[in-house]
Every structure is written in structure tokens, then in C-alpha cells.
C-alpha positions as CSV (number, residue, x, y, z in Angstrom):
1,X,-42.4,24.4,-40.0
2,X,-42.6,23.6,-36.1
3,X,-44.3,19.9,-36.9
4,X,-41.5,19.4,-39.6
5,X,-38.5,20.5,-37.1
6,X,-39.7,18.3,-34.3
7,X,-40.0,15.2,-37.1
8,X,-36.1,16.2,-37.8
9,X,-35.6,15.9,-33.9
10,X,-37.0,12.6,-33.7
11,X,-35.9,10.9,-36.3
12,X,-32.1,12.2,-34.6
13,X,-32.8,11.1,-31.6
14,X,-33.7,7.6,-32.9
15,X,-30.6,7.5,-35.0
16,X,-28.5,8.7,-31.6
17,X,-30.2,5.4,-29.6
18,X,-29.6,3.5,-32.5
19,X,-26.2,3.8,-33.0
20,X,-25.4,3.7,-29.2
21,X,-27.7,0.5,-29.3
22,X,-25.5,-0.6,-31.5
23,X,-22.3,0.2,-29.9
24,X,-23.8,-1.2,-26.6
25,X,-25.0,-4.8,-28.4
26,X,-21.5,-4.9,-30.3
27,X,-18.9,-3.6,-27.2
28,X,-21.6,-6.7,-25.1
29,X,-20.7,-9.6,-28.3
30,X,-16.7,-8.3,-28.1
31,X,-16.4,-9.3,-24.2
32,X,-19.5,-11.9,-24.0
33,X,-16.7,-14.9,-24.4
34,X,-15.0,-13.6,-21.5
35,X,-18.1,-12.5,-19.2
36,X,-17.8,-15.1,-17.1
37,X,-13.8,-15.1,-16.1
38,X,-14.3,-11.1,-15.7
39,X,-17.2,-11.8,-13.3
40,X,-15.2,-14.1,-11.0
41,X,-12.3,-12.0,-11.2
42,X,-14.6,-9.1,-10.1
43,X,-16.3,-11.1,-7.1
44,X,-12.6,-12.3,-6.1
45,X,-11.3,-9.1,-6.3
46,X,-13.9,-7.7,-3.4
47,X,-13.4,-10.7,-1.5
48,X,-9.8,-10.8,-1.5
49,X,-9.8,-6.9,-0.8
50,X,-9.7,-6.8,3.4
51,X,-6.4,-9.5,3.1
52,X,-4.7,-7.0,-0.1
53,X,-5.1,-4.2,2.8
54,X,-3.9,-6.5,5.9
55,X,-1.0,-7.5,3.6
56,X,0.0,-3.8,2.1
57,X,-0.3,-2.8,5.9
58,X,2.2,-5.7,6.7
59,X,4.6,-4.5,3.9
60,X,4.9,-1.1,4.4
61,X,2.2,0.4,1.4
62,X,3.4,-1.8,-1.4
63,X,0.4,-2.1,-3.4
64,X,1.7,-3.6,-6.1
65,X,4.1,-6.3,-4.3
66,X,0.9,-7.5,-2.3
67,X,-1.0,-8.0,-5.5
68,X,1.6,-9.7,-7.1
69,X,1.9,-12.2,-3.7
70,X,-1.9,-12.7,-3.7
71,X,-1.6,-13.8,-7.7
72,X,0.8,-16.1,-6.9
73,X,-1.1,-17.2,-4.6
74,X,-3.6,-17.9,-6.2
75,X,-2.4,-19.5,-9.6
76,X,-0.3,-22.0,-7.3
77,X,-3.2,-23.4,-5.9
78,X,-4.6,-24.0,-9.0
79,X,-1.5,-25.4,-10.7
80,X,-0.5,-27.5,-7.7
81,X,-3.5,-29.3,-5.5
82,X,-6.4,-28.3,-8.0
83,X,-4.4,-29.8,-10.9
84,X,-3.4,-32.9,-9.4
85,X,-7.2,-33.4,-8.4
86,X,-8.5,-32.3,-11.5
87,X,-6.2,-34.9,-13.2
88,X,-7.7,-37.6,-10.8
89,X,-11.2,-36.3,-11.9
90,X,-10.4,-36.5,-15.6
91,X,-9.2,-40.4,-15.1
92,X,-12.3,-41.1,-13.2
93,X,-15.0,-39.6,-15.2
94,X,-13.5,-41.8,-18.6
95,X,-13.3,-45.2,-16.4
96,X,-16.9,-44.1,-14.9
97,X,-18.2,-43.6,-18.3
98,X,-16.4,-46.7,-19.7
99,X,-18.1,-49.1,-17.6
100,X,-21.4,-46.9,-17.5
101,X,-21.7,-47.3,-21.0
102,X,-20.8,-50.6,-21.3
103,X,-22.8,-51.9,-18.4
104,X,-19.6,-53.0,-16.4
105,X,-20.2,-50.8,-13.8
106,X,-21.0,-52.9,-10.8
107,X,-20.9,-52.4,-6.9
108,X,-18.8,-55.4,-5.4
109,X,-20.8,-57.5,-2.3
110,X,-20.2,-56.1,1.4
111,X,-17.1,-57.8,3.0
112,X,-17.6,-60.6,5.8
113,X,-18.3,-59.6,9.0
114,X,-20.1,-56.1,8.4
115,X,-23.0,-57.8,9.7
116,X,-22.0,-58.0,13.2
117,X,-21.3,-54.4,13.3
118,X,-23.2,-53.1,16.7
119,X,-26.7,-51.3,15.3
120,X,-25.9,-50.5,11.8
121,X,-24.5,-53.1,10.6
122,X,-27.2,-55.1,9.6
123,X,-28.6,-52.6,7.7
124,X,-25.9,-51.6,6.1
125,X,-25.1,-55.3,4.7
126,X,-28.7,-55.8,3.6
127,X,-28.4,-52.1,1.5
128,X,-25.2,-53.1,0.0
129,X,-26.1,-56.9,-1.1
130,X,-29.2,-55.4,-2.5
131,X,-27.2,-52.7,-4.5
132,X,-24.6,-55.1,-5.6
133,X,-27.5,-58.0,-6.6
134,X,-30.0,-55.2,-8.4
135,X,-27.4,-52.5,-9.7
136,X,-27.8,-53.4,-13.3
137,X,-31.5,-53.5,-13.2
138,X,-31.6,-50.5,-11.6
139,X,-29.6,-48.8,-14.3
140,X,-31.2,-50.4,-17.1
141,X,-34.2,-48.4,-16.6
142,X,-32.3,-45.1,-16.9
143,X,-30.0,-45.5,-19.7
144,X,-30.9,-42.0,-21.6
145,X,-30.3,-40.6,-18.4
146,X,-27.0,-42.2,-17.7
147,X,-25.9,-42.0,-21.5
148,X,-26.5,-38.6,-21.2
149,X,-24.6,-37.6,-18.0
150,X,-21.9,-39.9,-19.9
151,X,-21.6,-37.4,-22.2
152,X,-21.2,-34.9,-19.7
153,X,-18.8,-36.1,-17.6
154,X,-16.8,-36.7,-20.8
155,X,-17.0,-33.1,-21.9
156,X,-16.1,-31.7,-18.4
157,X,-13.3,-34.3,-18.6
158,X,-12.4,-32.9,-22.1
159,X,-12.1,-29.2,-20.8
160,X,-10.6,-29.4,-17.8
161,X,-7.4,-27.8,-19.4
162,X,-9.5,-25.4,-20.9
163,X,-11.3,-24.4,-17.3
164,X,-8.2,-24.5,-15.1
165,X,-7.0,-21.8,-17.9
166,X,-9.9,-19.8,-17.3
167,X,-9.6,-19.8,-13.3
168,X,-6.1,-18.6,-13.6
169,X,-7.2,-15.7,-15.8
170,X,-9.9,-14.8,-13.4
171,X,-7.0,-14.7,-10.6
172,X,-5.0,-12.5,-12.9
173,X,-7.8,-10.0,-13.4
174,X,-8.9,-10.0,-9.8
175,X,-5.0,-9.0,-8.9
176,X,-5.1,-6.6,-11.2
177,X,-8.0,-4.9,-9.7
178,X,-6.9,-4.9,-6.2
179,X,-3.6,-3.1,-7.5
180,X,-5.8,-0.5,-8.7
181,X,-8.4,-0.8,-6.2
182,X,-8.2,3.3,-4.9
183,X,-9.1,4.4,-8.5
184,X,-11.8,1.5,-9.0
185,X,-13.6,2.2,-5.9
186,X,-14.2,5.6,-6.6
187,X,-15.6,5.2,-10.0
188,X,-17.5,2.1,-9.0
189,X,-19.4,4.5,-6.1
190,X,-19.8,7.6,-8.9
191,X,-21.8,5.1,-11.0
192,X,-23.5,3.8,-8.0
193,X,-24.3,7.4,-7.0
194,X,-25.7,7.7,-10.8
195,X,-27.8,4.9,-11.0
196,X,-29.4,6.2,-7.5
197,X,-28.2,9.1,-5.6
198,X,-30.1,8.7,-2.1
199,X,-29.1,5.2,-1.3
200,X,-26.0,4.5,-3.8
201,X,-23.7,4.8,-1.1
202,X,-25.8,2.2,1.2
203,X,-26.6,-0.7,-1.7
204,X,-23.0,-0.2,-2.8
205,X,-22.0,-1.2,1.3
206,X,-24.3,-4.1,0.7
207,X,-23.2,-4.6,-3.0
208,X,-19.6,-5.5,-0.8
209,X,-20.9,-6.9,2.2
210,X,-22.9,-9.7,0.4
211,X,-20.6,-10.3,-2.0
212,X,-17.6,-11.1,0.7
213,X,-20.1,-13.0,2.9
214,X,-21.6,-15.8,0.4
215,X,-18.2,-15.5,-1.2
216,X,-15.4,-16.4,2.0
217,X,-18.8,-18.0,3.5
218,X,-20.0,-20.2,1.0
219,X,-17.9,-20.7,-1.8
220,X,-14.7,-20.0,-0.2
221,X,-15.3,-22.8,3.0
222,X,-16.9,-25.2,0.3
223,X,-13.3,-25.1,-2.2
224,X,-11.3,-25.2,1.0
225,X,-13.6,-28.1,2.4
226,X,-13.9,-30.0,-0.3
227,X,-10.3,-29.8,-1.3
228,X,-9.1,-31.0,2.1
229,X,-11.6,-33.9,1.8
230,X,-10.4,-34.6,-2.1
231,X,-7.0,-35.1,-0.7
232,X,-8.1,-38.1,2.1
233,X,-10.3,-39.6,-0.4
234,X,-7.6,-39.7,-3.2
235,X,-4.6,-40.6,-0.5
236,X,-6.8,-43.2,0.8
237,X,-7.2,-45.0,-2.6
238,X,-10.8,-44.6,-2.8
239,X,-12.6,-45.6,-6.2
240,X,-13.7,-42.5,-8.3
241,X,-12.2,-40.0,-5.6
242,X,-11.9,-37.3,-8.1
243,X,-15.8,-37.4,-9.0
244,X,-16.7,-37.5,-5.4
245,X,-14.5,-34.6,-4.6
246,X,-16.6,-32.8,-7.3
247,X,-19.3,-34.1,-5.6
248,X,-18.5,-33.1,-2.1
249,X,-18.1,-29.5,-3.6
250,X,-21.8,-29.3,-5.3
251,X,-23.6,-30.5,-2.2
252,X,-21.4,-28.2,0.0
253,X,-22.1,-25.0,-2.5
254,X,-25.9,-26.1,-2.0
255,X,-25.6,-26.2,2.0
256,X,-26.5,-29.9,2.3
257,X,-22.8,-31.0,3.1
258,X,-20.4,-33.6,2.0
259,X,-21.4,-35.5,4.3
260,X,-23.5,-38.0,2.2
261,X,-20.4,-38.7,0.3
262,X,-17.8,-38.6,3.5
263,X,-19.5,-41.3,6.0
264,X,-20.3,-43.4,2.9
265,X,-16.6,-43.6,2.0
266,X,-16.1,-43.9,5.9
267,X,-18.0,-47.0,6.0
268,X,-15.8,-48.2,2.9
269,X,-12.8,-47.8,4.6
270,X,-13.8,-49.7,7.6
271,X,-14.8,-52.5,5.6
272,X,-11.9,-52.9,3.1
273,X,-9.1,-51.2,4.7
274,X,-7.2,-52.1,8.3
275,X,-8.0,-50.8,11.4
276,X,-5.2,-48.2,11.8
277,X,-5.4,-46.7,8.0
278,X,-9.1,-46.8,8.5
279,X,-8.9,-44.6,11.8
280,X,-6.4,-42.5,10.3
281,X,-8.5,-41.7,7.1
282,X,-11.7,-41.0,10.0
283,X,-9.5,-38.7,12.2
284,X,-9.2,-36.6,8.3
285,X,-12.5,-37.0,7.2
286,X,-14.5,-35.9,10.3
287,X,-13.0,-32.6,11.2
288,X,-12.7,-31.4,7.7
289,X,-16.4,-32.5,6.8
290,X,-17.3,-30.1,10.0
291,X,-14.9,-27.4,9.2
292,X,-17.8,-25.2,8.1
293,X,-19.3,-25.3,11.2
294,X,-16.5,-23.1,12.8
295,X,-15.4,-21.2,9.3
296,X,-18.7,-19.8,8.3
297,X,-19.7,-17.3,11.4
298,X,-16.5,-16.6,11.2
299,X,-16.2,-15.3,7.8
300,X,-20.1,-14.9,7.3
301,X,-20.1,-12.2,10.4
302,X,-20.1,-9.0,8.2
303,X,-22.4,-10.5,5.8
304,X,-26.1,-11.7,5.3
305,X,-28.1,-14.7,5.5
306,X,-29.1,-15.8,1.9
307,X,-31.6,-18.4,1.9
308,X,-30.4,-21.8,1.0
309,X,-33.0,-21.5,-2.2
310,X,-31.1,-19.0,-3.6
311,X,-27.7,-20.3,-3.4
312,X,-29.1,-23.6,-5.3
313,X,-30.9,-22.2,-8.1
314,X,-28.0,-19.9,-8.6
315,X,-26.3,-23.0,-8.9
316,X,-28.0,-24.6,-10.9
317,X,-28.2,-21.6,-13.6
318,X,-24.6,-20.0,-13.0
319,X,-23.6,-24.0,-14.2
320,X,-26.1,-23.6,-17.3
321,X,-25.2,-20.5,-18.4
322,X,-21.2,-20.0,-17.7
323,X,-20.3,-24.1,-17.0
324,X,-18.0,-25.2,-14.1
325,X,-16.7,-21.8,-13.6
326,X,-20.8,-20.8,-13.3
327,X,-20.7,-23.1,-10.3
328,X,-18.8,-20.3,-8.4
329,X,-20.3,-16.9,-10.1
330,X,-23.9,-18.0,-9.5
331,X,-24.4,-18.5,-6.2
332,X,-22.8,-14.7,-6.0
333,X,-24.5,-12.9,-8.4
334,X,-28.3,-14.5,-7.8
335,X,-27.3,-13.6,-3.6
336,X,-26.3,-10.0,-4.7
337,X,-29.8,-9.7,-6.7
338,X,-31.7,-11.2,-3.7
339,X,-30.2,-9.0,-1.3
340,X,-30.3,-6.1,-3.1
341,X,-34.1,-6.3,-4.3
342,X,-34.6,-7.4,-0.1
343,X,-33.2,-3.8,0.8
344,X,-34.9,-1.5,-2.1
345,X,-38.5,-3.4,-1.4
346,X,-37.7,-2.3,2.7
347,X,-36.1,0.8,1.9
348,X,-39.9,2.0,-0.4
349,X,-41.7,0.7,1.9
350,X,-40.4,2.4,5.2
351,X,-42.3,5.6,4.1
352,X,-45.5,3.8,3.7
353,X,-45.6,2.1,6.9
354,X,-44.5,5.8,8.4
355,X,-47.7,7.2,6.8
356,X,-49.9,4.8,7.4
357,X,-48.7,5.1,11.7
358,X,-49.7,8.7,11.4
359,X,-52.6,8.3,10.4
């Protein structure tokens, strides 16, 4: 009788999991399609959160009317300078992959006198005759390659609608949760609190703290940076200045800096342009390259150094797994994980190194 009324409470208990497995795995394929914009919303939402506060201050407690400003905000950036750049992108990636894939694509011969510049130019006019002479046989030996990032930039080009849409939504939803931000916080810290009572309330701190940091420190001074630098580069005329904004703002994100793409363009201007719209496109492009020199201990003070490994593979995955917008998300989430793993591993392992002193 016992053995047969503990079989009965098994096989319940398996049917309970099951059928909140399945609940779990079906509410998980219901909001999958929108994981990513609800991330970024999220990560927004806590990084926009000290400016909601110094703006509800500023307006005398108006919660709502500061969230609604911030929106605005927000979705006016995209629709105004990240549209009219996105638009530039979207030309340049089907003229890019026009003459990529129809072997047109050629680099034109360094102008007259760029030899006789004082100690680089010599070597600059012997690396640009040898790129102009050699391009094609250079890209003949990559052609999968090439026909493949073709295809890329074409799709990217193809959805750009599609991911300025998804930006806006992620603005929406990170509005919306700094309106109800006093109700949100407290149930974020009760599940915090659940998950581990003794340090919820610390990881939680750095939960925020890290998010904020990479977020205004990284992400936030590379979009700003490279939007600033997307604006010379397009107001200057350069070729393909929408795909070397996009550039500029992967090889910020990754902490190596635009500035392989900015001197380069420099040294363009100098060569094809005259001597006053050249100076005026440096006296842009220099301080805005060097912008994150000032803006990230600024707005990396309250936060924590993430190694520069784990911004780029998150990267790297965050753009295989949730596309352009992953690009953003990534960085975050893989920084959050890192940091949070850094502080339990310490936080077990301060009462072994205790013990081990006593003894």
C-alpha cells in the first residue's frame, strides 16, 4: 500500500513538472521572436534610469511626463540622424556589392604630389599604387569570401526598415519600464532575494552597476562616436561613408577605435579635397575620434572594468544570435555574466582563504 502510494506521488509530481515544463517551453516560443527588443529595452531602461530621476526631479515628480520626453527622445534619434545614415548605408552596401560582384570594384591611383609629403608620404604613395595596381588580384583569391559578405551586406541592406522598427520598439518598452520603475524594482529585488537570499541584494547592485557602466561606457560613447564621425564622413562626400560609419561603430564596440577608418579617410581628404574643406573635415574628425578618451571615466566611474575579450566575443555572438540589434545586447549581457560569475567565485572563496589564515 505504502510502495503503491508513493508510485501515485511520483508519477504526480512528474506530470506537475511536465506540464509546467511545458508551460515554461511554450510561454519561452510565444516571446522568443521578440527576445531580443525586450532585452535592449531592459538594458536601456537601467541605463537611462539616473537621467528619468534627474529629469522627474527637474519637473516636479511627473513620472509619466519624463518618460514620455525620454521616448521622444529616443525615437527622434532614430527617425532623424540614424535614418538618414541608415539610408546612406543601404545605398552603399548595393553599389559595394554591385561592383564586388562584378569585379568593378577598384581603388583609383594616389593623386600627384602625395609623394613629397614630409615622412609619410612616400609610403603612403607606394601602399596606394600597389593597392590600386594588385586590387583585383588580390580579390580574386577570395571570391567565396567576398560573394558571401555580398550577400550579407545585401540582407542587412534589405532589413534595415525592419531593424530601425525594432530599435524604436525597444525605446518604447524601455520608457515604459522607467514609468513603472518603483513597482519593477521591487519585484526585480524579491526575485533576486529568491534566487539567493544572502547576496541578492549585492549582485543585484552589480546586476545595475555593470549594466550602466558597459552600457553609457561602451555602447553608449561608441553610437554617439560613431554617429558624430558618420556625419563628417557623409558631409564630406566620402565614398561608402555609410559602411564606414558601420564600421567605425564595430571597431569602437570592440575597443580598438575608429581610428583605422578616420586617419585613412583623413589622408583621402588631403589628397582629393582643398586645403580649407580638408582642414575643416580634420578639425571634425579628430576630436570626435578622441571623444572616448574624456566620455568613458566619466560615465564608466560607477562601473567595472570588463576585459576587452569579453566585450568582443559578446560581439561577435550577440550579432549571431539576435543580428544588428545583437551588436548592442551582447556586449551587455556576456559583461553582466562575467561580472557576476567574477563576484560569486570571490564571494565562495572569501571563507576559504579565512580558514585556511587560521589555520
Amino acid at each position: 500500500m505504502d510502495n503503491r502510494f508513493k508510485v501515485v506521488e511520483i508519477v504526480d509530481l512528474i506530470i506537475r513538472l511536465f506540464l509546467i515544463g511545458l508551460l515554461l517551453a511554450w510561454c519561452f516560443l510565444l516571446i522568443r521572436p521578440f527576445l531580443g527588443i525586450m532585452l535592449w529595452g531592459i538594458i536601456m531602461a537601467i541605463a537611462i534610469f539616473p537621467i528619468f530621476l534627474w529629469l522627474k526631479n527637474r519637473l516636479g515628480g511627473r513620472g509619466k511626463l519624463s518618460g514620455v520626453i525620454l521616448t521622444l527622445l529616443g525615437v527622434a534619434v532614430i527617425v532623424g540622424p540614424v535614418s538618414f545614415i541608415a539610408t546612406i548605408f543601404v545605398d552603399n552596401a548595393q553599389t559595394f556589392t554591385d561592383k564586388l560582384t562584378t569585379g568593378n570594384l577598384v581603388i583609383p591611383p594616389p593623386p600627384e604630389g602625395i609623394e613629397t609629403w614630409p615622412f609619410i608620404g612616400d609610403r603612403i604613395d607606394r601602399i596606394w599604387t600597389s593597392a590600386s595596381q594588385n586590387l583585383a588580384a588580390v580579390l580574386s583569391q577570395f571570391r567565396p569570401q567576398l560573394e558571401q559578405l555580398a550577400k550579407n551586406l545585401l540582407f542587412l541592406a534589405a532589413n534595415v526598415g525592419l531593424i530601425l522598427l525594432k530599435f524604436i520598439l525597444s525605446i518604447i518598452i524601455a520608457g515604459i519600464l522607467t514609468i513603472n520603475s518603483e513597482r519593477l524594482s521591487s519585484r526585480i529585488e524579491q526575485v533576486f532575494l529568491r534566487i539567493t537570499p544572502q547576496q541578492g541584494q549585492g549582485f543585484l547592485q552589480l546586476a545595475t552597476a555593470t549594466i550602466r557602466g558597459v552600457t553609457r561606457g561602451i555602447i553608449g560613447v561608441s553610437a554617439l562616436q560613431s554617429l558624430l564621425i558618420g556625419i563628417g564622413l557623409i558631409v564630406a562626400q566620402i565614398p561608402f561613408a555609410g559602411l564606414l560609419t558601420l564600421l567605425c561603430l564595430v571597431l569602437a564596440i570592440i575597443q580598438i577605435g575608429p581610428g583605422l577608418v578616420v586617419f585613412p579617410a583623413i589622408i583621402f581628404a588631403w589628397s582629393t579635397m582643398g586645403t580649407f574643406t580638408a582642414l575643416l573635415f580634420t578639425l571634425w574628425m579628430i576630436p570626435c575620434t578622441l571623444v572616448d578618451n574624456i566620455l568613458k571615466p566619466i560615465l564608466m566611474s560607477q562601473g567595472l572594468p570588463v576585459p576587452t575579450i569579453v566585450i568582443l566575443i559578446g560581439v561577435l555572438g550577440g550579432t549571431l544570435v539576435h543580428g544588428i540589434l545583437g551588436l548592442f545586447i551582447g556586449p551587455v549581457i556576456l559583461s553582466l555574466g562575467y561580472e557576476l560569475l567574477v563576484a560569486w567565485v570571490n564571494q565562495d572563496a572569501k571563507p576559504v582563504l579565512n580558514s585556511a589564515e587560521n589555520e
